[in-house]
N, C-alpha and C positions, 0 to 999 in steps of 0.2 A: 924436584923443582920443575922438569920439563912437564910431569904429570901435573901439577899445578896449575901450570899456562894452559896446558889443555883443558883442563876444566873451567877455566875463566873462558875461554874463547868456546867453547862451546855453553856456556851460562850468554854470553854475550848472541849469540847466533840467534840460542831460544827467544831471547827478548826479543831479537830482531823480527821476527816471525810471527810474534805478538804472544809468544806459549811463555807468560808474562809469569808464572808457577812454576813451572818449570826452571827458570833462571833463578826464580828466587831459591829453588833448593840446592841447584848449583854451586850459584854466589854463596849462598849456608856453608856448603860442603868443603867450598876452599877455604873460608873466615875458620872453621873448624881447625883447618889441620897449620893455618898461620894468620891468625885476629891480628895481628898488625900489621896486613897490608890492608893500609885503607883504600886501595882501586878499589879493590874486589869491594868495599864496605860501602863506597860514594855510588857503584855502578847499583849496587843491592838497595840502597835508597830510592835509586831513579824507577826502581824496578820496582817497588813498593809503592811507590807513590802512580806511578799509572796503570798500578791494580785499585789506586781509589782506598791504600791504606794508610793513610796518612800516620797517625799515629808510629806504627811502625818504622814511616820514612824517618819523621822526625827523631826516633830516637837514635835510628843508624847512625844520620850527616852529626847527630849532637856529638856520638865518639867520637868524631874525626876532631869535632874544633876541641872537646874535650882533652883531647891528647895534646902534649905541651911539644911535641916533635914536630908537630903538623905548622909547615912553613906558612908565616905568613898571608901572603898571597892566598894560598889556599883558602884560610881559614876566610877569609874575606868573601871567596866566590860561595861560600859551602853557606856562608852568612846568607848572602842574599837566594841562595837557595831554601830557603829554612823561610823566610820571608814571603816567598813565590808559595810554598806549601801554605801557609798560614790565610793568605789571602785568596786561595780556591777551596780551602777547604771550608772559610767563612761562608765568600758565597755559592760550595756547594750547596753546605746545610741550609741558606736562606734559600734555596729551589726545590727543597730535599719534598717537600707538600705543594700538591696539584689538585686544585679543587675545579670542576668543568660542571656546568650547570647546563638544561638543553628544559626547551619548551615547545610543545607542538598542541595544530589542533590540526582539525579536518571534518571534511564529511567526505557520506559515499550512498552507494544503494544495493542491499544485501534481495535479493528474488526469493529466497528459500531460509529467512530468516529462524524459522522452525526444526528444522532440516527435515521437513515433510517429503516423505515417500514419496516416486513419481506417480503413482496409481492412485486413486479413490480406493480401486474394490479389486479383493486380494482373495487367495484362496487358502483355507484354514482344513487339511482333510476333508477335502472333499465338499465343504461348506464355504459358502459365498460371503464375505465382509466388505460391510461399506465403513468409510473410514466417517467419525465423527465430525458434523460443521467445526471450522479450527483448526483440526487436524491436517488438515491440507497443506499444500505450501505457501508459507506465506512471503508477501512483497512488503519490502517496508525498505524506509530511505533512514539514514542514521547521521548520527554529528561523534565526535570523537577527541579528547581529551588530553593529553598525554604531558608530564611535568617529572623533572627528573636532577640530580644531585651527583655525580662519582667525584667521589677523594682516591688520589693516588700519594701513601708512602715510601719516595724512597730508600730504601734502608743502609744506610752505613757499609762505606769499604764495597766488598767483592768478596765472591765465596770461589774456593778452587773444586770445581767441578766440571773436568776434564780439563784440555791444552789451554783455553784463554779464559782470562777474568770473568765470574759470572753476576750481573749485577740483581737486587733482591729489590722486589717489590710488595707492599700490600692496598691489595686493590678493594674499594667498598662500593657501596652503587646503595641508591634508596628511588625509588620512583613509583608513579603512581598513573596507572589509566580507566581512561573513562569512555564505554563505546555505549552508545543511549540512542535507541531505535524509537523514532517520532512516534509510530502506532502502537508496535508489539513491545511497552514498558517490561513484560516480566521476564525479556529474553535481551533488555541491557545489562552489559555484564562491565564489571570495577573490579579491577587488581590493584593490589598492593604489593612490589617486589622488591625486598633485601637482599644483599650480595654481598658476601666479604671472602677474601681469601690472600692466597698468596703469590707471586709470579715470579717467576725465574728467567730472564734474558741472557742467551750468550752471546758471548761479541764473535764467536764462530758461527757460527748456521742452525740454534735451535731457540727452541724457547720452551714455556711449560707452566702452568697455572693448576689450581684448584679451586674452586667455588664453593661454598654451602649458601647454598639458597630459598630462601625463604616466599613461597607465593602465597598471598593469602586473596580470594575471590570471592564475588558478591554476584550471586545473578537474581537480577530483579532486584527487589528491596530484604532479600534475604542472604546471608553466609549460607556459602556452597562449602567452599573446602578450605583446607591449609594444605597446600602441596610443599614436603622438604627434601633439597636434594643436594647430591655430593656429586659435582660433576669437575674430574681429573681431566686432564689433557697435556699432550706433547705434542711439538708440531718441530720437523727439523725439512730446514729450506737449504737445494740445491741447486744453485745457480735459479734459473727460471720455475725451478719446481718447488711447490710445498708439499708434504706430509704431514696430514696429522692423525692419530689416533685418540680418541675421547671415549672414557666410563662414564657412563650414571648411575647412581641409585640412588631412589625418590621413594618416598613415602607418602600416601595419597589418606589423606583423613577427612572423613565429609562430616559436616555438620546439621546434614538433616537426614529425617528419616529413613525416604525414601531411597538414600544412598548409599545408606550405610552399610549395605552388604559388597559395595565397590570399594572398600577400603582396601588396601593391601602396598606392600614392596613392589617396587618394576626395578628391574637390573638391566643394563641396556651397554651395549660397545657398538662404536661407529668408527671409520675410516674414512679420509676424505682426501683427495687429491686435487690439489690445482698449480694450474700453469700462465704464466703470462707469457702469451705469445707473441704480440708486439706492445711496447708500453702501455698503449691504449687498451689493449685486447686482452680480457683473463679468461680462462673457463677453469670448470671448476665442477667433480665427480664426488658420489660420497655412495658407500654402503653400508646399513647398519642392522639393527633390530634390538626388541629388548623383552622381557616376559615379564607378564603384568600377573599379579597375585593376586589374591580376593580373599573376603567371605566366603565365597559359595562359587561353586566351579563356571556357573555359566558367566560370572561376573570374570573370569581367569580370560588372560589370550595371550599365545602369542604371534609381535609382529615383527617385520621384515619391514626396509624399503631400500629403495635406491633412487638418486635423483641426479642431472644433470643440469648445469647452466651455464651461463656466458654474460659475463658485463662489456660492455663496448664505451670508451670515452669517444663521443661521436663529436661534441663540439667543448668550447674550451672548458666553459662553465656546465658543462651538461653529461649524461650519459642515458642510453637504454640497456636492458638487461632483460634477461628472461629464464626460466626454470620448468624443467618436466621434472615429475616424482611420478613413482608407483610405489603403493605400499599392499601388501599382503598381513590380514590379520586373519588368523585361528584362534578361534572362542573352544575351549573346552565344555564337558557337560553338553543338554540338548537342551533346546528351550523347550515348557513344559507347554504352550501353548500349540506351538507346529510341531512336536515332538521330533527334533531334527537338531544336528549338530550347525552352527553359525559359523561363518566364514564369508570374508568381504575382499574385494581387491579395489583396490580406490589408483586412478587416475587425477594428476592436481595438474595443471598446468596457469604460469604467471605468466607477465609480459608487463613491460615499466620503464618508468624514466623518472629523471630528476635534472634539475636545474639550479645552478648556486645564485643567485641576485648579488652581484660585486658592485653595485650603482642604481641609486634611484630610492624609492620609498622600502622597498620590499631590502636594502641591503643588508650582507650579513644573513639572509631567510635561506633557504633551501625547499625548494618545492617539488614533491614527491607524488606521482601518479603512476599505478596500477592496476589490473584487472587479475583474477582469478576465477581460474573454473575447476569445480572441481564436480566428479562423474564415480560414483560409488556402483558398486556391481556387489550381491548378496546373494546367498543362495536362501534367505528366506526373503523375500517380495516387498516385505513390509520396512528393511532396513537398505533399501534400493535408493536413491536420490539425485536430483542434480542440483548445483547449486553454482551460481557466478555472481560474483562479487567487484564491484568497481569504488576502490578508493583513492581520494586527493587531500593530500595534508601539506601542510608550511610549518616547519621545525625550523628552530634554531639556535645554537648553543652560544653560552659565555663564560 
């Protein structure tokens, strides 16, 4: 019997501590070796029930009133306990679907809308190339699009995966953009993006999702591709620190000719680190890379990058932020034209802000301004570029 009490006080401990599974197997272990003390069976309800398994709870507290020995009194409070379960689990399920809508537009002005070479005239073995009228970089000013749908699932109870309750989500997303360049029409580009998956919260320190994601793209008045991809991820938060580690693999299928030897598999793993350093202040590291497959080898590569940033909440409704990357890509094969192997290191550097509108016509808007430059280095001439990019949008969700 003393070994009894011990097992209930330490079932009672775990709960305490929130390792809400643990006590459930506890409080099991002693109902086990004597089902007629109902402590142990009313404490195993409360324990059930704020793991979010309702069902469960209710059939434990129903033994208790069920049994004709259970005083009075009792059966009374266990009543209105049963009551309390019936009316959160009502309006759990009426929360249980989260549908969030978002809608944006913007413009901007893109310098190297082409991503034309920084050179006219390039050297081909020993022989001089001048680049065709067009070919060049081109300026053009753009307007932009964007209209969007996520439904959130949440699923029934809690799953025991590891010390505390873990709650099950399934996550869907539909959205659609629109980036449409006033001069250069056949370099506007429309996506269509589907997202569904599933997502895992623990009420300890991690979380964890899967994606399969469907891109489908239009440049100019033509279908480019359907890109499909499976991207996993875990992220487990300590104190001020997050981790996450993230998979993809994507399948890249083009829909016109001249593409079609780009098709292939990319497999890809990244790590990312961030910290909030004072409420306001996050930064935030990431390393990854992935290897792109092909048709044909020169269409193969693979890349690397790593990037660094920082968001700053500088006023109530506002914040600036900023981001450096460097990426390294290795092309396989030679190209048959310079007879020489490709390889590129690209520099991207951001800087940005945003604004909430809590009052006035614009409220509820969120207004978002950035610039981007980004500075490509090649060891063939011809795949050399620079390119900066300045955009301003107002989104806003409901």
């Amino acid at each position: 019997m003393e070994e009894l009490e011990e097992k209930y006080q330490q079932a009672m401990d775990l709960r305490s501590k929130g390792n809400l599974y643990g006590s459930i197997k506890a409080l099991n272990h002693v109902l086990t070796v004597d089902p007629r003390l109902h402590r142990a069976r009313l404490e195993l309800a409360v324990a059930y029930y704020r793991a979010a398994r309702y069902q469960q709870a209710v059939a434990q507290a129903q033994m208790v009133i069920n049994d004709p020995s259970t005083p009075a009194q009792v059966r009374d409070t266990v009543s209105l306990f049963l009551e309390q379960i019936q009316s959160v689990e009502e309006a759990d399920s009426a929360r249980r679907h989260s549908v969030v809508g978002r809608v944006g537009f913007g413009s901007g002005h893109d310098d190297n809308v082409n991503v034309g070479p920084n050179d006219d005239i390039f050297n081909v073995n020993g022989s001089e190339f001048r680049l065709q009228p067009g070919d060049e970089e081109q300026s053009d000013a753009f307007v932009n699009f964007s209209a969007g749908v996520d439904h959130s699932y949440r699923l029934p109870g809690s799953f025991n995966l590891g010390e505390k309750p873990v709650q099950g989500f399934w996550q869907s997303s539909a959205s659609v953009y629109r980036k449409e360049y006033l001069d250069e029409h056949p370099y506007t580009v429309d996506v269509i993006t589907l997202s569904s998956g599933p997502a895992f919260i623990s009420r300890t320190n991690w979380r964890a999702k899967v994606d399969v994601i469907l891109d489908y793209i239009r440049l100019g008045d033509n279908a480019l591709a359907l890109y499909s991809s499976l991207n996993p991820s875990y992220t487990w938060v300590n104190g001020k620190n997050e981790y996450t580690a993230s998979g993809k693999w994507l399948y890249r299928e083009f829909h016109t000719d001249e593409n079609k030897d780009r098709e292939g598999h990319r497999y890809g793993a990244s790590f990312e680190y961030g910290r909030r350093v004072t409420p306001g202040l996050s930064l935030q590291t990431g390393v990854g890379g992935y290897e792109q497959n092909a048709r044909i080898d020169i269409e193969e590569f693979d890349v690397w990058d790593f990037y660094i940033g920082a968001y700053w909440r500088a006023w109530n409704q506002g914040a600036v932020f900023t981001r450096a990357s460097y990426q390294e890509s290795d092309y396989k094969g030679k190209e048959p034209l310079f007879n020489t192997g490709r390889s590129e290191r690209e520099h991207r550097y951001m800087v940005g802000m945003n604004h909430s509108f809590m009052d006035g016509f614009l409220k509820g808007w969120v207004f978002d301004m950035r610039v981007n430059y980004t500075d490509t280095r090649s060891r063939i001439a011809i795949y050399e570029y620079d390119r900066t990019e300045l955009s301003m949008d107002l989104t806003r969700r409901y």
